[in-house]
DRENDO-1510 file (C-alpha; in Angstrom, 1 decimal, always signed):
<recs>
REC; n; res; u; v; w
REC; 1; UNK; -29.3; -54.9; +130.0 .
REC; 2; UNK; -26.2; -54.2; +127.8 .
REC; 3; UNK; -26.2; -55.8; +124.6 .
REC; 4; UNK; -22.3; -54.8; +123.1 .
REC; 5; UNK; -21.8; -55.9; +119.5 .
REC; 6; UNK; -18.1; -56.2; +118.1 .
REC; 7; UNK; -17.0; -57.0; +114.9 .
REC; 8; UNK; -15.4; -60.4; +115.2 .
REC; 9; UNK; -14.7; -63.0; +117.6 .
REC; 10; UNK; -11.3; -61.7; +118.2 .
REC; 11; UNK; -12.9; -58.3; +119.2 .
REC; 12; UNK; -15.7; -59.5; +121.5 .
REC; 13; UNK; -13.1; -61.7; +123.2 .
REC; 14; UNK; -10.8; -59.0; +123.6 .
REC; 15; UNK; -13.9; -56.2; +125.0 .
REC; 16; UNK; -14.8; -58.9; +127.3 .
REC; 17; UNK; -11.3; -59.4; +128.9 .
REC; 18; UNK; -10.7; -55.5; +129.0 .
REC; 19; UNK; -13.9; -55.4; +131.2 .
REC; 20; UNK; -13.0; -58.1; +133.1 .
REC; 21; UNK; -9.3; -56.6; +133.8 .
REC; 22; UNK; -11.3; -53.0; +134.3 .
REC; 23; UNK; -13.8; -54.6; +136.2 .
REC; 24; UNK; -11.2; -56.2; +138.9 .
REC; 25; UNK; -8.4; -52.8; +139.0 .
REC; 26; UNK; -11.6; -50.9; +140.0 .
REC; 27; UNK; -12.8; -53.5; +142.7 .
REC; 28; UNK; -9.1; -52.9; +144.1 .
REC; 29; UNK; -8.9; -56.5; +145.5 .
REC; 30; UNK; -6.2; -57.0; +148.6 .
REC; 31; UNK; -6.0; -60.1; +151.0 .
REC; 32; UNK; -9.0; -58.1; +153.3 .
REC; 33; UNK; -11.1; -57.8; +150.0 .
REC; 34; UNK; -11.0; -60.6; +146.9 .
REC; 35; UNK; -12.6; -60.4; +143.8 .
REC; 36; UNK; -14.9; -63.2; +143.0 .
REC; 37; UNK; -15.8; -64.0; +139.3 .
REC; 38; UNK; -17.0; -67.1; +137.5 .
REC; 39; UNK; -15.8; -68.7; +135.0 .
REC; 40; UNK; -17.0; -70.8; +131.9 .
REC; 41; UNK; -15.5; -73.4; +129.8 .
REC; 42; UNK; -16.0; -74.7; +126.1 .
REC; 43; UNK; -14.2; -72.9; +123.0 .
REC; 44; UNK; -15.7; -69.4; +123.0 .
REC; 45; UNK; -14.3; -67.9; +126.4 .
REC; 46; UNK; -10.5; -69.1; +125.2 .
REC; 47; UNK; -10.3; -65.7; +123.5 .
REC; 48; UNK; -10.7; -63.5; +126.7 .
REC; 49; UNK; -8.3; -66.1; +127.8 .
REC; 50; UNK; -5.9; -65.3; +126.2 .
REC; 51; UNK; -6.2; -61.7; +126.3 .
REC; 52; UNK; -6.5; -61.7; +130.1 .
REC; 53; UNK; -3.0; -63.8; +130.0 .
REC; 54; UNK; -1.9; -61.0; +128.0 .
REC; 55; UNK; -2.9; -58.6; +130.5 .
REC; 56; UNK; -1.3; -60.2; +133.3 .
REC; 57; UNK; +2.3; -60.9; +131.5 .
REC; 58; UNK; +2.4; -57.4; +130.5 .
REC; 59; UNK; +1.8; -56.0; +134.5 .
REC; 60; UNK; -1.8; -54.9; +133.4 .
REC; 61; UNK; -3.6; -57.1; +136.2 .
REC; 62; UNK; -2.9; -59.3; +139.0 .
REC; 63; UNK; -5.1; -62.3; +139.9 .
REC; 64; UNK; -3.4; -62.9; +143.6 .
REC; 65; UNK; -6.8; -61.8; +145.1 .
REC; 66; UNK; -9.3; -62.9; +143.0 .
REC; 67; UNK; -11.4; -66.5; +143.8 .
REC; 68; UNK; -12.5; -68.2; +140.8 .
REC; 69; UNK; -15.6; -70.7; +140.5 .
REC; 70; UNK; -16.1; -72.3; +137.6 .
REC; 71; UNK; -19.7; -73.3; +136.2 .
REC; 72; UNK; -18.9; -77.1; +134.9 .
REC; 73; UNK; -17.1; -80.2; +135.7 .
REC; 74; UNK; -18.0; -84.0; +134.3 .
REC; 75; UNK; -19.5; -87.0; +136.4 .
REC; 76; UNK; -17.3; -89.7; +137.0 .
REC; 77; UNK; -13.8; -88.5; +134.7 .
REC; 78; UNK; -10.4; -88.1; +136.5 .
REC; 79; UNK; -9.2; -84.9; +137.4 .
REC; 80; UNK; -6.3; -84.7; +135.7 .
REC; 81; UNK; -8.2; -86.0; +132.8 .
REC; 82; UNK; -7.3; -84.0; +129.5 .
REC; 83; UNK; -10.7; -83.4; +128.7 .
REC; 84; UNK; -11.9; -82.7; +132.5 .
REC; 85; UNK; -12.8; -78.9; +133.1 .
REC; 86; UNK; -10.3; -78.9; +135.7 .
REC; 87; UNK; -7.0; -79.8; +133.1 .
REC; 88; UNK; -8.9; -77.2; +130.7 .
REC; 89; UNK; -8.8; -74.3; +132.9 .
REC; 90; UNK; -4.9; -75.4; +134.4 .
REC; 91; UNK; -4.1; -75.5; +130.7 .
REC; 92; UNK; -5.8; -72.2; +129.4 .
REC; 93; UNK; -5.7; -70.0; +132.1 .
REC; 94; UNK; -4.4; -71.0; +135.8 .
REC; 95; UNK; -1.1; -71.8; +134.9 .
REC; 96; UNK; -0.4; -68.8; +133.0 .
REC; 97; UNK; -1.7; -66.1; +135.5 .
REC; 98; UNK; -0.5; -65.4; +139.4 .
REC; 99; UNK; -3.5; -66.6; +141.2 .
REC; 100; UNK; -3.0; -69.0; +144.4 .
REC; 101; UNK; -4.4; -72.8; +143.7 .
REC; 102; UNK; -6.6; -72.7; +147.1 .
REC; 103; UNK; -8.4; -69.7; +145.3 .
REC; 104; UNK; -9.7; -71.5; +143.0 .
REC; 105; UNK; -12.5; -73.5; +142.8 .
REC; 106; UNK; -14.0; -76.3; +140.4 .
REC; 107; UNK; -16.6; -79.1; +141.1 .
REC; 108; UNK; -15.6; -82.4; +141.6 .
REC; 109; UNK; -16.9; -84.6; +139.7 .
REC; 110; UNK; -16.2; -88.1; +141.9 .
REC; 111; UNK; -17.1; -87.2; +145.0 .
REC; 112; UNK; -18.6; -89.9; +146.8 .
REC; 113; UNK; -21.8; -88.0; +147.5 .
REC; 114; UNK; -23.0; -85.5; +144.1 .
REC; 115; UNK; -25.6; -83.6; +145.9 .
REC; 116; UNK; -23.3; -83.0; +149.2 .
REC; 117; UNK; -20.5; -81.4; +146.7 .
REC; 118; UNK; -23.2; -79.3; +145.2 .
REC; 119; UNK; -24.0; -78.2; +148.5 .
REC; 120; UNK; -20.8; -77.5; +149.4 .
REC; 121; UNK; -19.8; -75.8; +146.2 .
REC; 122; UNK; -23.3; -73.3; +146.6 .
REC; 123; UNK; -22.0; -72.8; +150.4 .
REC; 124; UNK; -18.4; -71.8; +149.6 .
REC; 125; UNK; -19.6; -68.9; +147.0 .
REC; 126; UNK; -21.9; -67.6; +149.7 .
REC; 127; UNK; -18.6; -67.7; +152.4 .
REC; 128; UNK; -16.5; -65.7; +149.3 .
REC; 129; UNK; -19.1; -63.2; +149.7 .
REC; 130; UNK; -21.3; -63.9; +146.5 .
REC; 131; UNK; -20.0; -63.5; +142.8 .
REC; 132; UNK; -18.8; -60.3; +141.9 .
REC; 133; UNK; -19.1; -61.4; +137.9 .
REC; 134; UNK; -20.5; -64.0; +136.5 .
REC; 135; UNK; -21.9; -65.7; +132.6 .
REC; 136; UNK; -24.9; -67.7; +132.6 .
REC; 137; UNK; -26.2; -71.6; +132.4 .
REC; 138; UNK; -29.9; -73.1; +132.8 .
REC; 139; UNK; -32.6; -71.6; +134.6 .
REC; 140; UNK; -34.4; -71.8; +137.6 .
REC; 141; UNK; -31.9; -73.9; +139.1 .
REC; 142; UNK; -28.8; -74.3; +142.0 .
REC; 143; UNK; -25.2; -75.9; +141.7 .
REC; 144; UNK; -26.8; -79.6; +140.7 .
REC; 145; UNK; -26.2; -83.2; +138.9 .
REC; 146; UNK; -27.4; -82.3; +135.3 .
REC; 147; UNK; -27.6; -85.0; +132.7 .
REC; 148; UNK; -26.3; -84.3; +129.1 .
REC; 149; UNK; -28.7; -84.1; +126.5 .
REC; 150; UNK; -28.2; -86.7; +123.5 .
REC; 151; UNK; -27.3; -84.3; +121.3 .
REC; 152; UNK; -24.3; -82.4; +123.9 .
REC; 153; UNK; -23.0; -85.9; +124.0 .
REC; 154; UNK; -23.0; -86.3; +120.2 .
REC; 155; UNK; -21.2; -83.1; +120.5 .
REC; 156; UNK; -18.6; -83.8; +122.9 .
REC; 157; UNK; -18.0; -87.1; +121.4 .
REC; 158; UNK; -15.0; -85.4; +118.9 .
REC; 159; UNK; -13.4; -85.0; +122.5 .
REC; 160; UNK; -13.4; -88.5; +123.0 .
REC; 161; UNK; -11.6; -89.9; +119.7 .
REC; 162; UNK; -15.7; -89.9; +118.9 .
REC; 163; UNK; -16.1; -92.8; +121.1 .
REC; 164; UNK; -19.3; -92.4; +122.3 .
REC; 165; UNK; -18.5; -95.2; +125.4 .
REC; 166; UNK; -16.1; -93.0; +126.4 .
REC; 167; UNK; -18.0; -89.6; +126.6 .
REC; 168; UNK; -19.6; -88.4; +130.4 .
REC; 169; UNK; -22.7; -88.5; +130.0 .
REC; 170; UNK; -23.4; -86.6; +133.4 .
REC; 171; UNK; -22.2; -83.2; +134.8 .
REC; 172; UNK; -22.2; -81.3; +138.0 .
REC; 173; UNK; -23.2; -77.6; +136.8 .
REC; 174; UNK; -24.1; -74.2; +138.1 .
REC; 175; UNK; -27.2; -73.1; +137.0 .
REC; 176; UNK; -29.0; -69.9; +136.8 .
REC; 177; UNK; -30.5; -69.7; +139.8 .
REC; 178; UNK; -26.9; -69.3; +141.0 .
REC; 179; UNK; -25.5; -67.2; +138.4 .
REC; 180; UNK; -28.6; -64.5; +138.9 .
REC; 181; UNK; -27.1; -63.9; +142.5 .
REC; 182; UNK; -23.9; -62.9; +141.0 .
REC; 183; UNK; -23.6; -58.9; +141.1 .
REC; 184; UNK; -23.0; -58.4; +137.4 .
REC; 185; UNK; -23.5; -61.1; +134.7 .
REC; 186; UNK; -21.7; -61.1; +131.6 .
REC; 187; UNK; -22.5; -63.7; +128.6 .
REC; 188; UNK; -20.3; -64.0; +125.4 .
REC; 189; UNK; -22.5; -65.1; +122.3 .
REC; 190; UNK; -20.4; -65.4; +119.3 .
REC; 191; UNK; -20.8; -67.1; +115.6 .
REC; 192; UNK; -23.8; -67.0; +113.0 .
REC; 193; UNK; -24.6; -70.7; +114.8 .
REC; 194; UNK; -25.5; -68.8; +118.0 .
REC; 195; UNK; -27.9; -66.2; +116.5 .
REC; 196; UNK; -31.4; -67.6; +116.9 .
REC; 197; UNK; -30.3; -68.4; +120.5 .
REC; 198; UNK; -29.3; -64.6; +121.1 .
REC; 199; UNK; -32.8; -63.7; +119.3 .
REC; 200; UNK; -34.0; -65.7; +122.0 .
REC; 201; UNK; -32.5; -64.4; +124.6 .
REC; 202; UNK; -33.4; -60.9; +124.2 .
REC; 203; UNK; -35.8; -60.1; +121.9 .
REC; 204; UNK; -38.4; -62.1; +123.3 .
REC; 205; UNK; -39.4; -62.8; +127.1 .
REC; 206; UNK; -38.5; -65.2; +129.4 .
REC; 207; UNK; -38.6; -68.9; +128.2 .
REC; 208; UNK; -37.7; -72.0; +130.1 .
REC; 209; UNK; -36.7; -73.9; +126.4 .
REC; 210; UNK; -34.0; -70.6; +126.5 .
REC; 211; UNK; -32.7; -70.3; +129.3 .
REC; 212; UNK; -30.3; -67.8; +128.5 .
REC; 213; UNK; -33.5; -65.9; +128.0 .
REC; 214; UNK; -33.6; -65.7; +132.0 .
REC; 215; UNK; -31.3; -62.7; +132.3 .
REC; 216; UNK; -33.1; -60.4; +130.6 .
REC; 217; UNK; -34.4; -60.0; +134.4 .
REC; 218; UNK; -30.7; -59.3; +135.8 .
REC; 219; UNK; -30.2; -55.6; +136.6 .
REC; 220; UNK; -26.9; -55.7; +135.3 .
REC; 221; UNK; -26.7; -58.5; +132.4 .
REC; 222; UNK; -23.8; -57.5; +129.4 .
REC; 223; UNK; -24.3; -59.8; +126.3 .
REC; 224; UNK; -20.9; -59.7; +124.2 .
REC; 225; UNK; -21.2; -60.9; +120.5 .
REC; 226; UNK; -19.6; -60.7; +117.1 .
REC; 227; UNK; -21.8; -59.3; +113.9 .
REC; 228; UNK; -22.1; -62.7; +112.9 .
REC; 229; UNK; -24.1; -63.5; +115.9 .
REC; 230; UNK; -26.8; -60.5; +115.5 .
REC; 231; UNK; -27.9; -61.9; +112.5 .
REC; 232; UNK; -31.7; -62.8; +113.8 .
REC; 233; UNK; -32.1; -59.8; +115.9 .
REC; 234; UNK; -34.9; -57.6; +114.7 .
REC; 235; UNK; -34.9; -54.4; +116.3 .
REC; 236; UNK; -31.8; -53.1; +116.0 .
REC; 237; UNK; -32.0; -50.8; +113.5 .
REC; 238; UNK; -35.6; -49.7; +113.4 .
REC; 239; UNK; -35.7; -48.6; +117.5 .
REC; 240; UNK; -32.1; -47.3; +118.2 .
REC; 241; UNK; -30.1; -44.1; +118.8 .
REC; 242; UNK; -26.7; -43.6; +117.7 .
REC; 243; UNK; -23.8; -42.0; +120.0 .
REC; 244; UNK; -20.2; -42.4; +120.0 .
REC; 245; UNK; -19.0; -45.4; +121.7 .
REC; 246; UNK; -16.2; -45.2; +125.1 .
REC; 247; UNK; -14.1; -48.5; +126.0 .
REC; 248; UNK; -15.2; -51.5; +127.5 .
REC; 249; UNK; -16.2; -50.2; +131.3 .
REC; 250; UNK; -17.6; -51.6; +134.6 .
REC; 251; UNK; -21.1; -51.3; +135.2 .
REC; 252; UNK; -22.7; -47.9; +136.4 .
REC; 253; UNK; -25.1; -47.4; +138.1 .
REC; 254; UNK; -28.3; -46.3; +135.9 .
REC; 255; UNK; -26.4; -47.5; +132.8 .
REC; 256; UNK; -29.8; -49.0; +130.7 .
REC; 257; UNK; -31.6; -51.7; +132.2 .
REC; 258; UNK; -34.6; -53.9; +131.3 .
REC; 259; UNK; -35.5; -56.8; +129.2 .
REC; 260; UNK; -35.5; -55.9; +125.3 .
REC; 261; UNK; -38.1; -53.3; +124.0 .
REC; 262; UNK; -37.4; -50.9; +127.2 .
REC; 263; UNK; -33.8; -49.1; +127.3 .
REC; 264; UNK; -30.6; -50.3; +126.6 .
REC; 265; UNK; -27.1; -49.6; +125.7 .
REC; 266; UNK; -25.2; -51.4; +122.3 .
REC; 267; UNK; -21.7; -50.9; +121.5 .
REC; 268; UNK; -20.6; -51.7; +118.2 .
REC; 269; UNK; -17.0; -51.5; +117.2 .
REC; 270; UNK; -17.2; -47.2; +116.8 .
REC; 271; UNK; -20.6; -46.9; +118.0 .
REC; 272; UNK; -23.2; -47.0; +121.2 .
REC; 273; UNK; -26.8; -47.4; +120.6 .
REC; 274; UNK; -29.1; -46.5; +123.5 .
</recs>
C-alpha cells in the first residue's frame, strides 16, 4: 500500500493525473491492446480532470485506446439529465479528450431489468480484459442496485434545487468486490472532512462500517490526499523513514505492500516515507 500525501487539493489532483497519464504511456495502449481504467464521479476527482484534459491538449496523452467504466449512475433519471453521471462525465471529461464514445462505458440507470444491466456491466469489464486502474466503493460487493442512505440524499438534494421529491433515491454502483479485481487501485482522499474516514481506512483493519478500509488487502492500493486530510492519522511521524521523493510513477513491483503497521511508501510534496 502507498499512502502519497501532497500539500493541497490542487497537488493531489494534479500527482493523481500525472500517474494516471504515466500509468497509460507505459501500458503503450494500440487498437490490439486498450487500457482499461475506472472512473469516479462527485467533486473530488474534477481536479485530475482537469489536469488529464491538460495533458491531452498539450499532446502529453491520447485516450483513443483506452475503455472507460465508470463506478455510478442514478435509478430512474434521464440520461441526458444534468445531474446524471452520464452528462457529468460528457461535461467534465469525455468531450474534452480524444476517446471513441463506444469505449466508454456507464450504467444505465432505466433499463428495464436493474439486475440484468448489472450483469451485463460486470460481464463487459471481464471481456475488456479486467481493470487495469481503478478507485474504490463499498465492500464485499459486485456491480448492483444500491439504495442511498438518508443522509447521501440530504446531500445530493443541493443538486436538485434542494427538492428532496426530486432527488434518486436509488443507484446502480460498482462495488468493491469489483474494484479489488482491478490491477492497481488508486483512491483520492482529500479535505480535513475526510480525515477520520482515511484514519479508518488505514490505520486500523478491515471494517465493513468503512469500507474503504477493504483495500488495505489490495497488493497495489495508492491513497492520494492533501495535508488537510492526514489530520487523524497517528503513526506518521513516530514509525517513518525519510528519503527524497521521485515523481508520481506506475506501480513496481516490490514497491511496499501491506495493510498499515507493515511497510509502506508516503510521498509528501519533497519527501518519501517508507
Amino acid at each position: 500500500m502507498r499512502l502519497v500525501i501532497l500539500e493541497d487539493y490542487d497537488l493531489a489532483s494534479e500527482w493523481a493525473a500525472k500517474y494516471i497519464r504515466n500509468r497509460i504511456i507505459q501500458f503503450k495502449p494500440s487498437a490490439e491492446r486498450y487500457f482499461t481504467l475506472g472512473l469516479p464521479t462527485g467533486s473530488t476527482p474534477l481536479g485530475c480532470y482537469k489536469k488529464l484534459i491538460e495533458y491531452y491538449k498539450s499532446g502529453d496523452i491520447s485516450f483513443k485506446f483506452v475503455k472507460t467504466f465508470n463506478m455510478d449512475e442514478y435509478v430512474g433519471l434521464p440520461r441526458d439529465h444534468p445531474e446524471s453521471y452520464h452528462s457529468y462525465m460528457v461535461n467534465n471529461f469525455f468531450q474534452h479528450i480524444d476517446i471513441d464514445p463506444s469505449n466508454t462505458h456507464i450504467l444505465d440507470g432505466n433499463a428495464p431489468d436493474l439486475e440484468a444491466e448489472c450483469e451485463a456491466f460486470e460481464r463487459k469489464i471481464t471481456e475488456a480484459g479486467g481493470i487495469d486502474l481503478f478507485p474504490g466503493s463499498s465492500l464485499v460487493s459486485r456491480t448492483r442496485v444500491k439504495t442511498l442512505a438518508k443522509d447521501t440524499i440530504l446531500a445530493n438534494a443541493r443538486f436538485f434545487g434542494n427538492d428532496l421529491s426530486k432527488v434518486p433515491t436509488m443507484t446502480l454502483t460498482v462495488g468493491v468486490g469489483t474494484v479489488m479485481d482491478a490491477r492497481e487501485v488508486m483512491i483520492l482522499i482529500t479535505g480535513a472532512h475526510k480525515a477520520f474516514a482515511l484514519y479508518k481506512a488505514i490505520e486500523e483493519g478491515v471494517n465493513h462500517m468503512w469500507t474503504v478500509s477493504a483495500f488495505q488487502q489490495h497488493p497495489h492500493t495508492i491513497f492520494v490526499c492533501d495535508e488537510d486530510a492526514t489530520l487523524e492519522l497517528r503513526a506518521l511521524v513516530e514509525h517513518l523513514h525519510v528519503e527524497q521523493t521521485q515523481e508520481a510513477q506506475p506501480w513496481e513491483a516490490g514497491t511496499a505492500e501491506g495493510s498499515w503497521g507493515r511497510r509502506k511508501t508516503i510521498i509528501s510534496p519533497s519527501k518519501v516515507i517508507v
